[in-house]
C-alpha positions as CSV (number, residue, x, y, z in Angstrom):
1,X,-3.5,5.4,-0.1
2,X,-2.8,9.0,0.6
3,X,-5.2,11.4,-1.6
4,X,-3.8,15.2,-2.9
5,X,-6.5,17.9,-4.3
6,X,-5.0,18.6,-7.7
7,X,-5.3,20.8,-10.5
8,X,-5.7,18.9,-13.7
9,X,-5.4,20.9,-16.9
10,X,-7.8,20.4,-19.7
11,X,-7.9,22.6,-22.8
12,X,-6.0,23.6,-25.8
13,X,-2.6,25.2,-26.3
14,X,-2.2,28.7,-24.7
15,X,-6.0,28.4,-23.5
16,X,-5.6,26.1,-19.8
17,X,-8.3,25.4,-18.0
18,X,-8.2,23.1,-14.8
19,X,-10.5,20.8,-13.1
20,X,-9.6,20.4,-9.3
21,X,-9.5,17.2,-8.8
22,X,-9.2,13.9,-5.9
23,X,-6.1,11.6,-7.1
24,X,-3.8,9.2,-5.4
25,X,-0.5,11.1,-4.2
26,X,1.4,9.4,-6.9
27,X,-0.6,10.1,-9.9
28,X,0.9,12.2,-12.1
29,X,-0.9,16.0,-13.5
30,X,-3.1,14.3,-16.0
31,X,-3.4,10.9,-14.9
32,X,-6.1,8.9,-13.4
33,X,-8.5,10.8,-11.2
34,X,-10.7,9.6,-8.2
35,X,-12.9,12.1,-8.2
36,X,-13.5,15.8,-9.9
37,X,-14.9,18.7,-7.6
38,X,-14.4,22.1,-9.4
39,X,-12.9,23.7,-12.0
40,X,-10.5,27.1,-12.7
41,X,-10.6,29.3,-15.8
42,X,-7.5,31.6,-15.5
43,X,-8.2,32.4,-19.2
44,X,-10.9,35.0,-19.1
45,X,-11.1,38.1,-17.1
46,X,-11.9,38.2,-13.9
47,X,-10.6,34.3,-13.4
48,X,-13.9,32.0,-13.0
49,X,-13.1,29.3,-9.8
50,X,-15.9,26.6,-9.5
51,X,-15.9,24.7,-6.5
52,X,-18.6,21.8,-5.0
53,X,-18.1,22.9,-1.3
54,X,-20.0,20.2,-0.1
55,X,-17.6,17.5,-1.8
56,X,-15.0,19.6,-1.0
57,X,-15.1,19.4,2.6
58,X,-15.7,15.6,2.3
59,X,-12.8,15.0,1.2
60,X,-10.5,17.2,3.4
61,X,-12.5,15.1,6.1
62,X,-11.4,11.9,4.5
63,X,-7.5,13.1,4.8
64,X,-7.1,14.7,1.3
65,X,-4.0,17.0,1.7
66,X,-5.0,20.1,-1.2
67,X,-1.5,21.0,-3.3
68,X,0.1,24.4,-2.8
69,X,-1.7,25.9,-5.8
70,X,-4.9,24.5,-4.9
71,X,-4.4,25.8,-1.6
72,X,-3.9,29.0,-2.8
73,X,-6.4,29.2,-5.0
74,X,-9.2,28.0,-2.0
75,X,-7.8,30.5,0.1
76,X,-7.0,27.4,2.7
């Protein structure tokens, strides 16, 4: 099982927010999660980022491979 860091949006229309989540390669955007370790608000000014570094860094030990806009956003 190959893990990704993903964004996962939550929210209403027009107003997006993200969690950054652990999920199985496979899974799609807003499917089933493993495990939830920040979130992003690009809604309000400047954008709020969230992030558990700690849990974070667990899991690019374990292997998880962060997506390109997660990457960006983490300055990876």
């Amino acid at each position: 099982m190959s893990t990704k860091i993903k964004l996962k949006r939550i929210g209403r229309k027009r107003l997006g927010i993200y969690r950054i989540v652990i999920a199985d390669e496979s899974t799609k955007r807003d499917g089933k999660v493993i495990s939830a370790i920040g979130t992003y608000n690009p809604t309000i000014k400047p954008p709020e980022l969230n992030v558990d570094k700690e849990n974070l860094k667990i899991w690019l030990d374990r292997g998880a491979k962060p997506t390109q806009p997660v990457r960006k956003l983490l300055k990876l």
